[in-house]
N, C-alpha and C positions, 0 to 999 in steps of 0.2 A: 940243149939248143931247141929241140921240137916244143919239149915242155914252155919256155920262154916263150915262144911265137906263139904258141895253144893258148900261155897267159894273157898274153898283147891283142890277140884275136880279142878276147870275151870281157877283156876291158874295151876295147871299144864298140864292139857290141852292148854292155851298157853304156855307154854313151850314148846312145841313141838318144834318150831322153833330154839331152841338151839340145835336140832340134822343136822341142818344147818353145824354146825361147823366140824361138823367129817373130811367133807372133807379138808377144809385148814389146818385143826391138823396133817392129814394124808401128806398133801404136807408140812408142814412144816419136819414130822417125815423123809419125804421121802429125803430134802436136809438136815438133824443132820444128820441123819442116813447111811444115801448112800447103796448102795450093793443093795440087792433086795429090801429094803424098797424104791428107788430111783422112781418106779411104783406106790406106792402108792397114790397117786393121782388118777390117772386112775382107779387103782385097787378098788375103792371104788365109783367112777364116773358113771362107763361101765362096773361093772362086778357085785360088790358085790349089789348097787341098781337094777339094775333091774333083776336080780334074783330076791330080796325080792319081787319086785313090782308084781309078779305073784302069790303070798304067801298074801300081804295086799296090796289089788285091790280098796280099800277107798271108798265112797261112793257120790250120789250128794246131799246131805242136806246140805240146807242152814241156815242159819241162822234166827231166829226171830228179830223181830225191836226193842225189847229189848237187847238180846244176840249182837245186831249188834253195837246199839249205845253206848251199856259197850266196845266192843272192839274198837270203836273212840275214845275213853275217856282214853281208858290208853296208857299209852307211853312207858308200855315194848314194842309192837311190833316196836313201832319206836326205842329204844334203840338199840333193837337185830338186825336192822338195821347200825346204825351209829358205829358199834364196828368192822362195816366190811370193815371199811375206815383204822383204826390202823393194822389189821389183817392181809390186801392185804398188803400194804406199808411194812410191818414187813416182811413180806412173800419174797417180792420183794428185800430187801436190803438182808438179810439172804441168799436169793438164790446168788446175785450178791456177797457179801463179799465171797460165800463157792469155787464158781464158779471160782472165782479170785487167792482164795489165796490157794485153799487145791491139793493135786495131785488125779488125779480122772479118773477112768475110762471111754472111750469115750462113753459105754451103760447107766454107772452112770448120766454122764453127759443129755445124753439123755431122761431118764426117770425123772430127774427132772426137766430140762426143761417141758417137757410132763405135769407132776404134777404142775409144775405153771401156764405152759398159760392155764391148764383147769380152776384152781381159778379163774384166772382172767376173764376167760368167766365167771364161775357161781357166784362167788361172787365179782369181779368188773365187767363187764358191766351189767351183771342182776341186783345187787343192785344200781348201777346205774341209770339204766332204771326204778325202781322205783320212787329212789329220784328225777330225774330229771321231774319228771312230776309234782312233790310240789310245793307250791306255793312261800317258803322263800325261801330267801338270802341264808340261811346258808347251807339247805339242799340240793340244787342247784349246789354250791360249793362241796358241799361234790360227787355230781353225776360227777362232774368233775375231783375232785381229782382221782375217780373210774378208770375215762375215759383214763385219762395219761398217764398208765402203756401199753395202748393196742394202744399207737397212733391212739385212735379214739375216739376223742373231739369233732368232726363233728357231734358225731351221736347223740348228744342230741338237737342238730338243724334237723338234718332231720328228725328223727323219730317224732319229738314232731309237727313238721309242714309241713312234707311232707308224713309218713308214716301212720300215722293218717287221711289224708287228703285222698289219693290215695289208703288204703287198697285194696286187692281184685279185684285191673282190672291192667290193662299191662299200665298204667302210676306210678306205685310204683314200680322201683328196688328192692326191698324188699319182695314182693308176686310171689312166685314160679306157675310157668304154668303145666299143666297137659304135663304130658311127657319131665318137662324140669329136667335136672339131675344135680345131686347138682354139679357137678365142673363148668358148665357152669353157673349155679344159683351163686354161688361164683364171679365169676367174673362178673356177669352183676351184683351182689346186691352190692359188694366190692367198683366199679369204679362209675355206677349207683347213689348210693348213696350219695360218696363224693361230686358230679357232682352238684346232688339233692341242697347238703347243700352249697353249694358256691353260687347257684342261688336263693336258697330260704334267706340267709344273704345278698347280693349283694340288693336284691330286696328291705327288711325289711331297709338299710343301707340307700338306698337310698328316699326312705318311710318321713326318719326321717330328709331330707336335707343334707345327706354327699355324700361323692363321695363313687359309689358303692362298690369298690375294695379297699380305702383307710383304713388307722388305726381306725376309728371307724368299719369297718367290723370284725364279733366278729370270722370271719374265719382267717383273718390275725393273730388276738392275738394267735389263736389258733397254727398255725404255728411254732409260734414265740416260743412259749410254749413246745412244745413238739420236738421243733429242741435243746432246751436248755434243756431240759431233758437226750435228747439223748449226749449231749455235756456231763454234768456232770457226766455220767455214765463212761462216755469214760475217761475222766481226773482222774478219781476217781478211777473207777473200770478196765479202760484198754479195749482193743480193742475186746479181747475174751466175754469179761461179756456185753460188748455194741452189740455183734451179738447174743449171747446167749440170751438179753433183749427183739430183736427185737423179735427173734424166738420166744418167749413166746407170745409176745402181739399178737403174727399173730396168732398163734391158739387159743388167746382168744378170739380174733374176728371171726376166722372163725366158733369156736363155736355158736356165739351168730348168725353167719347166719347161721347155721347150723337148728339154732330154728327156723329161721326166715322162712326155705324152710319149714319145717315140721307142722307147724300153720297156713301158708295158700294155701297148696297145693292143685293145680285143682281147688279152691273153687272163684266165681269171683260173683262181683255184675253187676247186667243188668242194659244197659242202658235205663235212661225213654223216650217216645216222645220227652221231652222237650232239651235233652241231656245230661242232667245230670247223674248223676248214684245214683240212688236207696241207699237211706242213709245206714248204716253200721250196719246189723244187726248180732243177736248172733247167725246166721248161715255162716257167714262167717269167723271161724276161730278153727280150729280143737282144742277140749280139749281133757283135761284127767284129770279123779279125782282120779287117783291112788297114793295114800298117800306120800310116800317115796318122787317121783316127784315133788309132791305138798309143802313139805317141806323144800327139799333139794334147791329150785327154788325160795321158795315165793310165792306159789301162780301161777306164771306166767301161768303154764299148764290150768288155767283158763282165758282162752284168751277173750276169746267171751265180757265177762262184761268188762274188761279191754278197749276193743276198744269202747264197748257201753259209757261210764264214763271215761276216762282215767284218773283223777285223785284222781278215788275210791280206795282206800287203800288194798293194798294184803289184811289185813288180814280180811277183810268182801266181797272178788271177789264171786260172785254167781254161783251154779252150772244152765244151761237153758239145758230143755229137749229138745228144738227146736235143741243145737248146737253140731253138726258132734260130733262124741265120736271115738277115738284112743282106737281101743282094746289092746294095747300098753302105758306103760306110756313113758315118752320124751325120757328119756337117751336110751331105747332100739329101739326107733323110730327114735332117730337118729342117732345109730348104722345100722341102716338096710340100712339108705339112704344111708350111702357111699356105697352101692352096687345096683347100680342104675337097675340093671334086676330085684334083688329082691325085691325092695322097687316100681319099676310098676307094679310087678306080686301082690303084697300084698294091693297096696293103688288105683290102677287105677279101679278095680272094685269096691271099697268102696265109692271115688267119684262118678262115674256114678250111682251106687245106691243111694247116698244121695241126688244128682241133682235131678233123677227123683222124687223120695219122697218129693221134695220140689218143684217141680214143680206140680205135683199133688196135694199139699196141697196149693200151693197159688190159684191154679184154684176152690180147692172146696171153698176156700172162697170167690170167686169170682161166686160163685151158676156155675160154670161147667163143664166140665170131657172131660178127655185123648180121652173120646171115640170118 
């Protein structure tokens, strides 16, 4: 009987991640519905999260090596994963058929755009960014299908071989600089990036005996892919639902840099004698274990084990007490960044305190001191 309830407990306990879903329920509610519901997306993103995230601030317990290898072993977490490829897509055509055919106010219109390209930052590029780090055919695929809606197919080439590689020094467009402010950050991570992934496929292309820029470069197919996408929409749905598509995918994107500035801001790895830089430790990337964030995300707000493992599964990511902590969780953290005074006035002495802490702790284990 204990056993039973002990089972029942920790099945619903993963279940948590089905509170995932509120959001794309709310952007679907928000294009049925229109009117003030048309915000709803945001409205549950940016306002109604992190509120609560002040209220259930979550914890850093980790898991046992039992508790951990029961969660490898089941395949709800990956289920609750793959339902987010039907969900975004449903989302996306919904919005394009309502957008096309219904008469709508230009704020209506507004706020569900809004409510979709947020989805598509949290639950297609972040789920994503999961899947694409898998090792199968099929899951891979699936991180792609993610990727389509944001015209940015690139990014599971650069993140997986350039961002990973370069974390945390000024050779990754993708890691934000102490005092660098997100619109500029946008633009060198945005163009940076795609730059990254042409050169890092061109390279891998040519690796394999083809010509570097030729059809076997898997940037070209992408291209190819995502110009035919934008084609169908337009034939389909018409010239209005093809600018209203783009407009979505660009704030799903800019979201996910949005994360991108806020995970490793200020935070850099030193160079060794040899010129290297100093492998990728779980101090080089800001978490937060506040619950909501952690749900709503997968995990991601646990950055640090992520880049240690990259293809350790959300649902076993570790909390490390070595790694920078956001007394903030994500979605309010990166609310503050677009206000670039108040996000230096709030983070710029947290870096400097966390630098020197870690500079004084790598010296004590090196037997000696600041003084």
């Amino acid at each position: 009987m204990i056993k039973f309830v002990l089972s029942n407990v920790i099945i619903m306990r993963d279940l948590k991640y089905l509170f995932a879903y509120v959001a794309p329920i709310a952007a679907y509610l928000a294009v049925g519905l229109g009117g003030t519901w048309s915000f709803g997306g945001f409205f549950i993103a940016f306002v109604t999260i992190p509120i609560l995230e002040f209220i259930f601030q979550g914890n850093g317990k980790n898991f046992t090596v039992e508790e951990e290898d029961s969660k490898l072993k089941s395949r709800l977490f990956d289920l609750m994963l793959y339902l987010n490829v039907p969900m975004v897509w449903g989302l996306v055509i919904f919005f394009l058929w309502t957008v096309s055919t219904q008469d709508l106010l230009w704020w209506e219109v507004a706020g569900m755009t809004l409510s979709v390209g947020i989805i598509l930052g949290a639950d297609g590029i972040n789920v994503a960014h999961e899947l694409g780090h898998r090792e199968t055919w099929y899951e891979r695929m699936m991180a792609k299908m993610l990727l389509l809606p944001e015209f940015y197919l690139h990014f599971i080439i650069e993140h997986n071989y350039g961002h990973h590689k370069w974390v945390s020094t000024d050779k990754d467009p993708a890691s934000s600089r102490l005092n660098e402010t997100l619109y500029a950050f946008f633009f060198r991570s945005v163009t940076g990036s795609y730059m990254s992934a042409w050169k890092i496929s061109a390279d891998q292309t040519a690796r394999k005996g083809h010509r570097p820029y030729g059809i076997k470069n898997p940037m070209v197919g992408y291209q190819i892919i995502q110009f035919l996408y934008a084609l169908t929409i337009l034939l389909v749905f018409g010239w209005t639902a093809l600018g209203l598509a783009v407009i979505a995918g660009i704030i799903g994107f800019l979201l996910l840099e949005c994360v991108n500035y806020i995970e490793h801001y200020g935070l850099r790895r030193k160079k060794l004698p040899s010129g290297r830089y100093e492998p990728v430790r779980e101090y080089h990337s800001w978490n937060s274990n506040h619950e909501l964030g952690r749900i709503f995300l997968y995990e991601l707000t646990r950055h640090s084990d992520h880049h240690y493992k990259a293809n350790r599964k959300y649902q076993v990511l570790r909390h490390f007490e070595e790694s920078p902590q956001l007394p903030l969780g994500y979605p309010a953290s990166m609310l503050m960044s677009f206000i670039p005074p108040l996000w230096f006035a709030y983070m710029n002495p947290k870096v400097e305190k966390y630098n020197n802490q870690l500079e004084e702790t790598v010296l004590q284990r090196n037997g000696l001191s600041l003084a």
